[in-house]
MOPAC internal coordinates of N, CA, C and O (Angstrom, degrees):
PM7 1SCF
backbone

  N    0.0000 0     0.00 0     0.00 0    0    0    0
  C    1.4432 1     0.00 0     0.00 0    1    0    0
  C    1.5237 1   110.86 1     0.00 0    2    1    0
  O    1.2310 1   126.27 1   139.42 1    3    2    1
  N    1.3006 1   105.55 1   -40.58 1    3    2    1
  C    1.8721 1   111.45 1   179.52 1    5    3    2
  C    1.4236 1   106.06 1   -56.09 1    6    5    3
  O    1.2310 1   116.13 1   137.17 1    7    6    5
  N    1.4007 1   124.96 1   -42.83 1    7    6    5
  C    1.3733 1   143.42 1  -170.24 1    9    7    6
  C    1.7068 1   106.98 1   -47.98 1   10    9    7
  O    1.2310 1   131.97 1   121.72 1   11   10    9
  N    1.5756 1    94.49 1   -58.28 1   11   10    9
  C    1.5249 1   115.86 1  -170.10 1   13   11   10
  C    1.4484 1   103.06 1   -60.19 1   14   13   11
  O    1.2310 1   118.52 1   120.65 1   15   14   13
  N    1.0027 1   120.42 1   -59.35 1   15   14   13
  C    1.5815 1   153.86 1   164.98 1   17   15   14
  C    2.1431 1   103.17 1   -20.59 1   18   17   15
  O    1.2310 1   135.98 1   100.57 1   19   18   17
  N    1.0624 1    86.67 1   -79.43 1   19   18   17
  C    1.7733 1    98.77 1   161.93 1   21   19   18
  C    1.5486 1   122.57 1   -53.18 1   22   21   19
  O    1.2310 1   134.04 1   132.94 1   23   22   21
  N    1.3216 1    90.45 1   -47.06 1   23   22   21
  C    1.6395 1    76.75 1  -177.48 1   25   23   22
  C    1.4409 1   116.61 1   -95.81 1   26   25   23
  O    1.2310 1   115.85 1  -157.66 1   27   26   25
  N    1.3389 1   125.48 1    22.34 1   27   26   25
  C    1.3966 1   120.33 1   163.10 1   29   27   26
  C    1.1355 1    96.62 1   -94.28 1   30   29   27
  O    1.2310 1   117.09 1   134.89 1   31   30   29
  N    1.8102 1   123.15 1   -45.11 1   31   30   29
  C    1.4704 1   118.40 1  -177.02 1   33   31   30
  C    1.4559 1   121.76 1   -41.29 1   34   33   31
  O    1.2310 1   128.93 1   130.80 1   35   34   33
  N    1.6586 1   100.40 1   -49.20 1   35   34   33
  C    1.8985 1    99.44 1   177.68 1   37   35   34
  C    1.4784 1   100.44 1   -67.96 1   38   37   35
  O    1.2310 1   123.40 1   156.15 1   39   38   37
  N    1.2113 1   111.09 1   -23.85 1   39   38   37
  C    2.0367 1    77.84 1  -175.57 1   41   39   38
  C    1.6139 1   108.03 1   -97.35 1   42   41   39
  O    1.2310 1   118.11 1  -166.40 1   43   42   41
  N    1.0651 1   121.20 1    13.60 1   43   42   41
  C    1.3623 1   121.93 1   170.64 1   45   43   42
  C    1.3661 1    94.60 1   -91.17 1   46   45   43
  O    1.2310 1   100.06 1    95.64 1   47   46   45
  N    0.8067 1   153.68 1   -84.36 1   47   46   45
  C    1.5190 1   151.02 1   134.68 1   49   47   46
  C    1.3009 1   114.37 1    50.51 1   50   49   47
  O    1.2310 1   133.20 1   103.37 1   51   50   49
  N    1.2717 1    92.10 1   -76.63 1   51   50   49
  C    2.0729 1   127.11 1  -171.52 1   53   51   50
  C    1.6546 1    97.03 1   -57.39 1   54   53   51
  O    1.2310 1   118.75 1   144.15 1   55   54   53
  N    1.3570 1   119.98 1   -35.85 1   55   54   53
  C    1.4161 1   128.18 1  -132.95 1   57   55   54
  C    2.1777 1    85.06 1  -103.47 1   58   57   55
  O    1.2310 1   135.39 1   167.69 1   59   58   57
  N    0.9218 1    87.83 1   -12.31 1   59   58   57
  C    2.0122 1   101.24 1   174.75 1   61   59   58
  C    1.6122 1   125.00 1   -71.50 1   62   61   59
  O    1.2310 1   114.68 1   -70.49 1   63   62   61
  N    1.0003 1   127.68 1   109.51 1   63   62   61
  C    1.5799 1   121.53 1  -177.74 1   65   63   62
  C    1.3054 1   107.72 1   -23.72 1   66   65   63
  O    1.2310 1   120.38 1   -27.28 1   67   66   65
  N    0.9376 1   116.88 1   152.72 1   67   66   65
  C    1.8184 1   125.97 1   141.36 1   69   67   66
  C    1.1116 1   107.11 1   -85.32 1   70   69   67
  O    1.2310 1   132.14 1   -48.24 1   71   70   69
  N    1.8762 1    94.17 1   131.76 1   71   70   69
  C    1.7010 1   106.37 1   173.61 1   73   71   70
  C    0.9332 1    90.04 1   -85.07 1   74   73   71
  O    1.2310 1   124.43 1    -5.22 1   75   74   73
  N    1.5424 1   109.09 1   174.78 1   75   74   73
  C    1.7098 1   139.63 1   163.12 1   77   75   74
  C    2.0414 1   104.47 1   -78.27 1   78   77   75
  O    1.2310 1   131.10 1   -52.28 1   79   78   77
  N    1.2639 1    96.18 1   127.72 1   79   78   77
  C    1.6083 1    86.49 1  -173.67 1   81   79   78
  C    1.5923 1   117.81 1   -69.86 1   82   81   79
  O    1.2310 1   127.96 1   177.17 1   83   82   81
  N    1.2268 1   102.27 1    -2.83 1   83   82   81
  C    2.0742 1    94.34 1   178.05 1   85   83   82
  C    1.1468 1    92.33 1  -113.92 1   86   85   83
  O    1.2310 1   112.10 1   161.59 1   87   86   85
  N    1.5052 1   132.50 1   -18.41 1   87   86   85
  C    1.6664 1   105.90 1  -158.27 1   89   87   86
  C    1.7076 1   129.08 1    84.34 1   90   89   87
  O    1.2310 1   133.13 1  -170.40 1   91   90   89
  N    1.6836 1    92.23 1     9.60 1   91   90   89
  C    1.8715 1    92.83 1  -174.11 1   93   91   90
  C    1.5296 1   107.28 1   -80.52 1   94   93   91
  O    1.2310 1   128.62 1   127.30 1   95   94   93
  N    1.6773 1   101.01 1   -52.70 1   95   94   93
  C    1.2443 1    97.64 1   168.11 1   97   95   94
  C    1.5155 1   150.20 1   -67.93 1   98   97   95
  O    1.2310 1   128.78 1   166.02 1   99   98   97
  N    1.3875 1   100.69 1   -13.98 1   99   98   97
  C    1.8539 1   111.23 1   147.06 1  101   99   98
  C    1.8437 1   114.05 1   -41.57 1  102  101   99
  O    1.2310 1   127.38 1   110.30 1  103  102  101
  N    1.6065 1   103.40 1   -69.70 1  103  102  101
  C    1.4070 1   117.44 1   178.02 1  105  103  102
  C    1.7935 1   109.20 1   -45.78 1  106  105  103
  O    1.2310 1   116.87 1   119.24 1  107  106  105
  N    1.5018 1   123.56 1   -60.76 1  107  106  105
  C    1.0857 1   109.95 1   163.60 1  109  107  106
  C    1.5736 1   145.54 1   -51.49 1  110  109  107
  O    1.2310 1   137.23 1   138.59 1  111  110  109
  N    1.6165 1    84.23 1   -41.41 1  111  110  109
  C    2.0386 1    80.59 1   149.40 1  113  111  110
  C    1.1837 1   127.14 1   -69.11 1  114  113  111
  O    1.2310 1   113.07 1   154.87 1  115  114  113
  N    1.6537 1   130.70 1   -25.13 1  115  114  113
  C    1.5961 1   127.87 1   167.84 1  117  115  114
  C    1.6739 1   106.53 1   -37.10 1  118  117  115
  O    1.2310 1   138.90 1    96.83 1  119  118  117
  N    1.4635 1    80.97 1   -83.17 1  119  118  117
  C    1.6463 1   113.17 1  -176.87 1  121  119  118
  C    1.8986 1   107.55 1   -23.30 1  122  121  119
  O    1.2310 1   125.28 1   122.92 1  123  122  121
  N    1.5161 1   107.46 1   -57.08 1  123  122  121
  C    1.4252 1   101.87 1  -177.14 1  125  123  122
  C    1.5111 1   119.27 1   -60.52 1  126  125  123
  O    1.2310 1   124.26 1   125.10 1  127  126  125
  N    1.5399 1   109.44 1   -54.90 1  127  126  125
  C    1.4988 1   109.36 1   164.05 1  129  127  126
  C    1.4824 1   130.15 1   -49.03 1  130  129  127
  O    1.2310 1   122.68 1   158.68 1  131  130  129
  N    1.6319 1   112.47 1   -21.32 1  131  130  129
  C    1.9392 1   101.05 1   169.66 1  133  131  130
  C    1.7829 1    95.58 1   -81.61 1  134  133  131
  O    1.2310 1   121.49 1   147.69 1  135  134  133
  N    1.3474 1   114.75 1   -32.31 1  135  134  133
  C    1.2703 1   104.83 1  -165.26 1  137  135  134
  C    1.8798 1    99.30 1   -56.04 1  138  137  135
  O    1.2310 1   125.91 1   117.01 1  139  138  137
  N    0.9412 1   106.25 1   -62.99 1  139  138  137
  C    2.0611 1   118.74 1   176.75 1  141  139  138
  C    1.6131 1    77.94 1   -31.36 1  142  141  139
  O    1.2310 1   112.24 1    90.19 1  143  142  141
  N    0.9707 1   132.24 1   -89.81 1  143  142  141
  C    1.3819 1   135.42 1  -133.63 1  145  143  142
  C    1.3455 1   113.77 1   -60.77 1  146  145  143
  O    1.2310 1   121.88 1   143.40 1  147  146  145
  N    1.3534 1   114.01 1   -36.60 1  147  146  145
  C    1.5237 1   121.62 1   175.17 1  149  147  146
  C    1.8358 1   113.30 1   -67.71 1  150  149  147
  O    1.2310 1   132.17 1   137.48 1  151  150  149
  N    1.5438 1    94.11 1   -42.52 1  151  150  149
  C    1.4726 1   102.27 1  -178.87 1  153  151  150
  C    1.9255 1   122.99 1   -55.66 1  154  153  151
  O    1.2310 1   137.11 1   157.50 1  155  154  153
  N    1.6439 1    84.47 1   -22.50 1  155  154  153
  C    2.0084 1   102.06 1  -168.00 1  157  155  154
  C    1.7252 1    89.72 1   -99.63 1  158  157  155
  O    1.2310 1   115.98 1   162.34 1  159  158  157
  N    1.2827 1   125.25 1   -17.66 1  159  158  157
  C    1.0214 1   113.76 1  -167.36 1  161  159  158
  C    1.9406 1   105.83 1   -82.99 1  162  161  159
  O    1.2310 1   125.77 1   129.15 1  163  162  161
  N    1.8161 1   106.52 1   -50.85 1  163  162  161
  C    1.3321 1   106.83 1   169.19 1  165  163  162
  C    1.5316 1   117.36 1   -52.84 1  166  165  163
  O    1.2310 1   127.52 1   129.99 1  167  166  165
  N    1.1527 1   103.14 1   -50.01 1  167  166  165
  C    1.8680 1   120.04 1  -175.06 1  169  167  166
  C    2.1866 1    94.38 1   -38.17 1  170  169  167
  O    1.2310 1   121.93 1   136.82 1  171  170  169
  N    1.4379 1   113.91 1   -43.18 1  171  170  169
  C    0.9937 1   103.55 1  -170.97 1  173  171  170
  C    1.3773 1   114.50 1  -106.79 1  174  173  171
  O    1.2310 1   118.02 1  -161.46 1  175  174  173
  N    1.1891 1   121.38 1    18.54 1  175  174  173
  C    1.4689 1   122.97 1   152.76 1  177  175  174
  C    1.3887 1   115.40 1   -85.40 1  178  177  175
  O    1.2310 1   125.67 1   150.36 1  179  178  177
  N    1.6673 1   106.71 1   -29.64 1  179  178  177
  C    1.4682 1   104.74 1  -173.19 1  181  179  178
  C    1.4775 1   107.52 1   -73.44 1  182  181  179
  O    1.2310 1   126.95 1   172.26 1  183  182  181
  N    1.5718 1   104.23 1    -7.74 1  183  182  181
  C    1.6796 1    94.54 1  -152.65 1  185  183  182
  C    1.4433 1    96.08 1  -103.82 1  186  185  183
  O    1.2310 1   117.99 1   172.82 1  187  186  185
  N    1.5392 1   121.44 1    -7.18 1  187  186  185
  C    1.6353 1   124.83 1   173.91 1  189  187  186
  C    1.2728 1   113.40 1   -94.72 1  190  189  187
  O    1.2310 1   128.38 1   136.16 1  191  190  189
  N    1.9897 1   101.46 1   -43.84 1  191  190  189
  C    1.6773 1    92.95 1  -178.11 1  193  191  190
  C    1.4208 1   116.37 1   -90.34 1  194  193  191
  O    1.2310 1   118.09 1   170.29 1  195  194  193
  N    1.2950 1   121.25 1    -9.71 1  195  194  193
  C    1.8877 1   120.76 1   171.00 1  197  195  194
  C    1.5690 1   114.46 1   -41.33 1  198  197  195
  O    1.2310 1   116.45 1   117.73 1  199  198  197
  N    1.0619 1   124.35 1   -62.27 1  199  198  197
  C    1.7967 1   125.43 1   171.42 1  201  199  198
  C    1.3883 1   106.57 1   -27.87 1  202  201  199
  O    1.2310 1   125.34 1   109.16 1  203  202  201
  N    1.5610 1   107.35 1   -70.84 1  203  202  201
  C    1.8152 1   111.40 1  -179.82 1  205  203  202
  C    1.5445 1   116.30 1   -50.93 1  206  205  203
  O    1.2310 1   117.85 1   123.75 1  207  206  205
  N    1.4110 1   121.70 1   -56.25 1  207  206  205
  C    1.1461 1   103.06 1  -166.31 1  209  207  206
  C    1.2438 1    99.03 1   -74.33 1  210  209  207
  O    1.2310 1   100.29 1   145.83 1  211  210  209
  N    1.2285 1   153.31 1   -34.17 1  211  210  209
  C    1.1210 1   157.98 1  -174.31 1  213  211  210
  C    1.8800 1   104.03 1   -45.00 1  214  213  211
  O    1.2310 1   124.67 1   116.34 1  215  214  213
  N    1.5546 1   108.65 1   -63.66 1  215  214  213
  C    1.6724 1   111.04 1   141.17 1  217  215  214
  C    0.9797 1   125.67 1   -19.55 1  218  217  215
  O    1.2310 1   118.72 1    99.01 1  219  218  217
  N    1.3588 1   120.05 1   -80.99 1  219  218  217
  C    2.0347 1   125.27 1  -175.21 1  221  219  218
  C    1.4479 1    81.71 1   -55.43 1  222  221  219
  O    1.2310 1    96.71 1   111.41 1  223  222  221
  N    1.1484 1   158.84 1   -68.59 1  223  222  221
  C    1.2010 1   146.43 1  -140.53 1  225  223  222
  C    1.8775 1   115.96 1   -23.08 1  226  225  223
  O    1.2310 1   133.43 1   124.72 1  227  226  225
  N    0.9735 1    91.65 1   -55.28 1  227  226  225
  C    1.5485 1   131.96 1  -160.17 1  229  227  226
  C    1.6663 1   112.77 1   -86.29 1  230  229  227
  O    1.2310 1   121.14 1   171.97 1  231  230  229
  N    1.4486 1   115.42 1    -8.03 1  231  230  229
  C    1.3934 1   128.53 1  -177.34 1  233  231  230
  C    1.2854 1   113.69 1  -135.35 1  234  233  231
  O    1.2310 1   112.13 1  -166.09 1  235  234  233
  N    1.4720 1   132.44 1    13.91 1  235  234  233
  C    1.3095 1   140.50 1  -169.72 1  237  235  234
  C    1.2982 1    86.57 1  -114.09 1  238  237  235
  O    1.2310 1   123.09 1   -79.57 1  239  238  237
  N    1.5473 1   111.69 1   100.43 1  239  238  237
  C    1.4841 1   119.19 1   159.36 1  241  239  238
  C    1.8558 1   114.37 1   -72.65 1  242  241  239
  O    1.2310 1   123.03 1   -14.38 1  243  242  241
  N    1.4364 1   111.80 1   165.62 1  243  242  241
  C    1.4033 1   114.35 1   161.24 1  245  243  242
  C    1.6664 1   139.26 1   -37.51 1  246  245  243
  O    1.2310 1   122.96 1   -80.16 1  247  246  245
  N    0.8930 1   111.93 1    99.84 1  247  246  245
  C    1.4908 1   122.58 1  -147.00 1  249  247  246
  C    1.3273 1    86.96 1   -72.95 1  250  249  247
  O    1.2310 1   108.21 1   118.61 1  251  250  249
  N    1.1545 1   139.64 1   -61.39 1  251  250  249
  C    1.3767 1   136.76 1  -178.51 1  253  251  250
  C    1.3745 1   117.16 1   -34.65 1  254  253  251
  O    1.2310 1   104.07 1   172.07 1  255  254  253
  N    1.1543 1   146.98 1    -7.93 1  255  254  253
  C    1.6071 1   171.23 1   138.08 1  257  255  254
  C    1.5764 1   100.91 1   -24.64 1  258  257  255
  O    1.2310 1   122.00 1   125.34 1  259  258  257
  N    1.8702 1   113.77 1   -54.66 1  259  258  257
  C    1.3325 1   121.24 1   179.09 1  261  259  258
  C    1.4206 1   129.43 1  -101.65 1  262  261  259
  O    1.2310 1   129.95 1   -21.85 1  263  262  261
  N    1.2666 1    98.41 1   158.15 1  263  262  261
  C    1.8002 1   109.88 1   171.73 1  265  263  262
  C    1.5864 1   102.36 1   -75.62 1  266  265  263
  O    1.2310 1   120.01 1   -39.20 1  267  266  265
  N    1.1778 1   117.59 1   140.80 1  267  266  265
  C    1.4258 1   139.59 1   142.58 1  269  267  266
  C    1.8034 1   100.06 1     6.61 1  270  269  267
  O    1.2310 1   120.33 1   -55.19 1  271  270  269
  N    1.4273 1   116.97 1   124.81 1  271  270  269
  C    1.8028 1    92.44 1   154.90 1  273  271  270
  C    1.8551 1   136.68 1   -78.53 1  274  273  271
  O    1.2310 1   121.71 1   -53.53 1  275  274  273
  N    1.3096 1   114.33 1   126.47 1  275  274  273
  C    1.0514 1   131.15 1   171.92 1  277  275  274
  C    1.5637 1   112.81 1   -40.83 1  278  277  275
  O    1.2310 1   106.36 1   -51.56 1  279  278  277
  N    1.2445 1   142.94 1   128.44 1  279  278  277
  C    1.6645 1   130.64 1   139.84 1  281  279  278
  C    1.6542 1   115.91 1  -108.74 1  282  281  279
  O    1.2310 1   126.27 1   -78.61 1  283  282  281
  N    1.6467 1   105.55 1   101.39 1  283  282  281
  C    1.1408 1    98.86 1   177.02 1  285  283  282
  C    1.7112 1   133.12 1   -75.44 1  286  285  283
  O    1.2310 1   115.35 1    13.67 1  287  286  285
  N    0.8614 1   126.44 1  -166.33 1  287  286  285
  C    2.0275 1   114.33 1  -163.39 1  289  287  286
  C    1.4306 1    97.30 1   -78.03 1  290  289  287
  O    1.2310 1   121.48 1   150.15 1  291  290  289
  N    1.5430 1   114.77 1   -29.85 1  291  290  289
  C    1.7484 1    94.57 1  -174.77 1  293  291  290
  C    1.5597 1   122.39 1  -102.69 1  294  293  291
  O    1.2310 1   131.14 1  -145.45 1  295  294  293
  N    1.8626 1    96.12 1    34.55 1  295  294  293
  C    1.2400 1   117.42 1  -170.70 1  297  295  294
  C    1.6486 1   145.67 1    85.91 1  298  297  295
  O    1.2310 1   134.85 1   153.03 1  299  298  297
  N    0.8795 1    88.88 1   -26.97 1  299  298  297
  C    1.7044 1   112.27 1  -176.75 1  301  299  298
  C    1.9157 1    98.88 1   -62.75 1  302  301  299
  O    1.2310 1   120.82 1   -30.48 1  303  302  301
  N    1.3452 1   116.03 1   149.52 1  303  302  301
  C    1.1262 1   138.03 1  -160.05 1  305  303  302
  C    1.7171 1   116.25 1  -132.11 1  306  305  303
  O    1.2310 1   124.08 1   -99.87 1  307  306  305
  N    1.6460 1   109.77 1    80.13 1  307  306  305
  C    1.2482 1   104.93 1   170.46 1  309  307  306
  C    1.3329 1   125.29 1  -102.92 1  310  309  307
  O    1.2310 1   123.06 1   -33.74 1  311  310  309
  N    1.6085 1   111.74 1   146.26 1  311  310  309
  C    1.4220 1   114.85 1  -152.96 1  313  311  310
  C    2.1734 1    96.68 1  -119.19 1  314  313  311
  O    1.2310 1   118.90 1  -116.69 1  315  314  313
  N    1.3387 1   119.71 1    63.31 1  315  314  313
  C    0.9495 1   144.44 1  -147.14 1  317  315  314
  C    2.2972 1    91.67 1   -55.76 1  318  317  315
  O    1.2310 1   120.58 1   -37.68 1  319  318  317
  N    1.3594 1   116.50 1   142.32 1  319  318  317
  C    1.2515 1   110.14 1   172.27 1  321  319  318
  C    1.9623 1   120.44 1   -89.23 1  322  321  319
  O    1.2310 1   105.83 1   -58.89 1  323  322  321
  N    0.8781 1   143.88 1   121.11 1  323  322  321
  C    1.6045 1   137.68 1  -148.79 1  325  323  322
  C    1.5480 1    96.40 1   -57.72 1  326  325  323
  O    1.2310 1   120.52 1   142.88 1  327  326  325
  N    1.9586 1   116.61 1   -37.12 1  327  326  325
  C    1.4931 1   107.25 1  -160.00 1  329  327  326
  C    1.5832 1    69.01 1  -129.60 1  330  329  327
  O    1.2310 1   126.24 1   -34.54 1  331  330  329
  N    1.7488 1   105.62 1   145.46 1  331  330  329
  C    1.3411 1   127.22 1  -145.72 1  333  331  330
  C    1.8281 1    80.14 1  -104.59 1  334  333  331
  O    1.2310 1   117.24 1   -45.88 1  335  334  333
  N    1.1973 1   122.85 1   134.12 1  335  334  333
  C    1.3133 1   120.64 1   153.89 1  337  335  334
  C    1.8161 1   129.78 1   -54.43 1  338  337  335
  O    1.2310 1   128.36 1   -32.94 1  339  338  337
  N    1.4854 1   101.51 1   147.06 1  339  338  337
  C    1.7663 1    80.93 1   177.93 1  341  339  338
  C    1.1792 1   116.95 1   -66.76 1  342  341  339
  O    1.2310 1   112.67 1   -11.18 1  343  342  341
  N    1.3109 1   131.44 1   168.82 1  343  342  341
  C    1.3994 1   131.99 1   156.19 1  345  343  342
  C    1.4664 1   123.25 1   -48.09 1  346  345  343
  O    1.2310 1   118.45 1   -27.72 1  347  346  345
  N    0.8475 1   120.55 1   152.28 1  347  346  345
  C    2.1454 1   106.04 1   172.03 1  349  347  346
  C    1.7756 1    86.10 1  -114.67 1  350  349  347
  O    1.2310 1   138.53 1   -20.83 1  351  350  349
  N    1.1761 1    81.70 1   159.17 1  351  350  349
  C    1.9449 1   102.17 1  -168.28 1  353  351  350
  C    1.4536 1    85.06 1   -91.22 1  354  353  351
  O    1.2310 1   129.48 1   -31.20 1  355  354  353
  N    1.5254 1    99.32 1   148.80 1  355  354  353
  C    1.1268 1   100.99 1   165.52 1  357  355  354
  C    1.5751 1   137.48 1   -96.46 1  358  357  355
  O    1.2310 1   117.29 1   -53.43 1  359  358  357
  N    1.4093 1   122.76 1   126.57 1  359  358  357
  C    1.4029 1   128.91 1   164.36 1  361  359  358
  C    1.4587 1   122.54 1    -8.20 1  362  361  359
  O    1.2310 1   122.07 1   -62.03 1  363  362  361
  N    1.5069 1   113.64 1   117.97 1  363  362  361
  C    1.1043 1   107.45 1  -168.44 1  365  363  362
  C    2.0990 1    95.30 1  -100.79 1  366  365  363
  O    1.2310 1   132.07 1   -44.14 1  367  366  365
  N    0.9282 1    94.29 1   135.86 1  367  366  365
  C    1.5342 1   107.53 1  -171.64 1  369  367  366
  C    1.6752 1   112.89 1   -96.93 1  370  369  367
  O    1.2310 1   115.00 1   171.06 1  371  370  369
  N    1.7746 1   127.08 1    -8.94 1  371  370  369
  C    0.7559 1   113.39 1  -158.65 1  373  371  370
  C    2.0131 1    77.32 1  -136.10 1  374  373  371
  O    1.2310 1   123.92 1   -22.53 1  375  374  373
  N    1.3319 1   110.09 1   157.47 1  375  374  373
  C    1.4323 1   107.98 1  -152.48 1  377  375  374
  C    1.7135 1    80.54 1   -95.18 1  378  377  375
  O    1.2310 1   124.11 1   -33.94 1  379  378  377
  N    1.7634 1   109.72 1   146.06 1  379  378  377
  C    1.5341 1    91.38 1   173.32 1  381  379  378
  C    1.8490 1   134.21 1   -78.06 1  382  381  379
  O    1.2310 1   119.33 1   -31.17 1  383  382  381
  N    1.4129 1   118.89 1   148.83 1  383  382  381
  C    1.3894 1   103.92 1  -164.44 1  385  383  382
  C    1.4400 1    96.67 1   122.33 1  386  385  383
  O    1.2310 1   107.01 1   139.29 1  387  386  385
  N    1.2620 1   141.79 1   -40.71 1  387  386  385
  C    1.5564 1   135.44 1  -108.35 1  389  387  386
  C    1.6188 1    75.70 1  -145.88 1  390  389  387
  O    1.2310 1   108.50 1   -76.74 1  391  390  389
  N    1.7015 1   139.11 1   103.26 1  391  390  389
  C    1.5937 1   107.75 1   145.02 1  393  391  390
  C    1.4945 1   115.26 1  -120.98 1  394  393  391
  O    1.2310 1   130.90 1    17.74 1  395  394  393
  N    1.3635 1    96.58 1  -162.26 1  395  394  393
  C    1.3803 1    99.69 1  -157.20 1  397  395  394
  C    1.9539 1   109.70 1  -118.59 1  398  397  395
  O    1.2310 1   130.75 1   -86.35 1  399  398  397
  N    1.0897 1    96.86 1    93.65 1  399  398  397
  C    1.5839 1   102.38 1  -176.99 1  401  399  398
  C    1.4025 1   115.15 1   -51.33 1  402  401  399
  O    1.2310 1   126.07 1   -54.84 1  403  402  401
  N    1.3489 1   105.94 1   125.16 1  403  402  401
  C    1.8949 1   114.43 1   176.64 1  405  403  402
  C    1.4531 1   107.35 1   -95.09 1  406  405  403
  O    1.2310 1   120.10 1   180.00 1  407  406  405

């Protein structure tokens, strides 16, 4: 029975990878697989967020136009312009000549 016993042990044994005796080439296989992983990981940011920024592209006026953004205490975030736009007049809605009794 001891016999049987042993000799499944050595071939269970046998039946085990061979390590690498320092362990370099473990580390170099790490290293390659984050590299894959990082590479698939950018590859697919570029490939979801490219459309959008490609979008903002085209709507990002001259930043130099503004002041710094503000965060005031109850949170809110104003992004103030250095030279203030004019006002636009407002639309007159009622034709002139013509009013409207209250």
């Amino acid at each position: 029975m001891r016999t049987a016993t042993a000799i499944t042990f050595a071939l269970s044994l046998a039946a085990l990878p061979v390590q690498a005796q320092d362990g370099k080439d473990e580390l170099r296989q790490g290293a390659e697989l984050l590299e894959k992983g990082m590479q698939l990981l950018l590859e697919g940011l570029i490939e979801e967020l490219g459309p959008v920024i490609l979008e903002l592209q085209g709507k990002i006026v001259d930043l130099s136009a503004y002041y710094p953004p503000e965060i005031l205490p109850n949170g809110d975030i104003i992004i103030r312009r250095k030279i203030p736009l004019e006002p636009a007049e407002p639309e007159k809605t009622v034709p002139e000549g013509e009013e409207i009794e209250l």
